[in-house]
C-alpha positions, 0 to 999 in steps of 0.5 A, a space after each residue: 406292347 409291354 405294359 411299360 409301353 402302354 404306360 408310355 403311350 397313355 400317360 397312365 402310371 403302371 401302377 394305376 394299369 395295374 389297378 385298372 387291370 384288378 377292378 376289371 375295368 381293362 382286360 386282361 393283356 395276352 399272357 407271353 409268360 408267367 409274369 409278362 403280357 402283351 396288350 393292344 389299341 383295344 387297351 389304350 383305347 379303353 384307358 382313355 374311356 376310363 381316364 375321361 370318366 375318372 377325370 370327370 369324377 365318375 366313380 369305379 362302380 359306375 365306370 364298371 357299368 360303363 365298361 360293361 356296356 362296351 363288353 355286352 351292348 344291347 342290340 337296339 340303339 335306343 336301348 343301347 343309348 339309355 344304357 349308356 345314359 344310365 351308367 352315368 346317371 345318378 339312381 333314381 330317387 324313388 321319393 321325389 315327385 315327378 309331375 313337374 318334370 313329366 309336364 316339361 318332358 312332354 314339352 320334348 314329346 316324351 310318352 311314358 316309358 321313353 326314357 329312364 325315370 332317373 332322367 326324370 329324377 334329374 329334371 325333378 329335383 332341379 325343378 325343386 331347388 329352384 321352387 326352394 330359391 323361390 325362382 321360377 324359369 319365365 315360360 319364353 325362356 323354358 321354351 328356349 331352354 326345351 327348344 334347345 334341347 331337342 336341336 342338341 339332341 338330334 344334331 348328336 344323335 345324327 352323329 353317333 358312330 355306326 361302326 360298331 356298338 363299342 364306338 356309340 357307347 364311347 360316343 354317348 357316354 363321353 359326349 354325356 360327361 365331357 360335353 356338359 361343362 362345355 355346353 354350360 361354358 357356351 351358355 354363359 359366354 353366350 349371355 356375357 356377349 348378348 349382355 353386352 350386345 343389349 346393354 352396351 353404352 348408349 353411343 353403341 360401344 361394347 360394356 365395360 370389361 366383365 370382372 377379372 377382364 382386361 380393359 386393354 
């Protein structure tokens, strides 16, 4: 297909192709002539990678290494994994102690060198800005939270595409950016219904309407 084609198929300006194409974030179509290529599904699928990722407010840089995952993965599916993570994880942040997050991780059965320090660092400074509100996550809920945490894990790794290495990075990757809004959404709708469920009326009707909710 033309580049016209393309455009029409994603919904991707051609401009915005073009720009994708000279950042190296798309390869290059089959030249037919001078001015003109022809490009395939690899090209709309790719689109679609960096349509997500932009979307998600991934920067260029880090959609560069995401790409460059997809072109040359690592051969272990561990390795491949913890690169797919670090494309979209921010840089470790080598001044931040990582004592507390190491005792949680170890709660998840991590060992030392299991996963990259910048999902420690993550885990670190969200432990920070907590201890700096002056809240501390009550152990049953921690425990809740770490429990939670290893089903997710296992029920999305038993899905990670097998076919090919490019599928398990799109996988990981995507499911990385896109699923985490959703994840927090089910937590709070979660906690809207078992709030209600707990803290309904006394004669056993549901609690009134949360704000911008309508009785009706």
């Amino acid at each position: 297909m033309r580049i016209s084609e393309l455009s029409a198929s994603t919904g991707v300006p051609i401009a915005t192709i073009k720009y994708y194409l000279r950042e190296g974030l798309l390869p290059e179509g089959v030249r037919t002539s001078a001015t003109q290529a022809v490009y395939g599904d690899l090209h709309e699928r790719r689109l679609g990678v960096i349509r997500a990722l932009v979307s998600s407010g991934v920067s260029i840089a880090d959609i560069r290494r995401v790409i460059a995952a997809l072109d040359d993965p690592p051969a272990s599916p561990h390795e491949l994994l913890g690169l797919a993570h670090s494309a979209v994880t921010p840089p470790a942040d080598e001044t931040i102690d990582l004592a507390a997050a190491e005792v949680l991780a170890t709660r998840l059965g991590w060992t030392p060198g299991m996963c990259d320090p910048a999902l420690l660092g993550q885990i670190a400074r969200s432990l920070e800005t907590l201890d700096l509100a002056g809240f501390t996550v009550p152990d049953a809920v921690m425990s809740a939270y770490l429990d939670a945490a290893a089903a997710i894990a296992q029920a999305e790794l038993s899905e990670v595409p097998a076919e090919s290495a490019e599928a398990a990075v799109r996988y990981v990757v995507l499911g990385s950016v896109l699923v985490e809004p959703l994840l927090l959404g089910l937590r709070r709708v979660a906690e809207q219904v078992a709030s209600s469920q707990r803290f309904g009326s006394a004669t056993g009707a549901p609690a009134a309407p949360m704000p911008g909710q309508s009785s009706e």
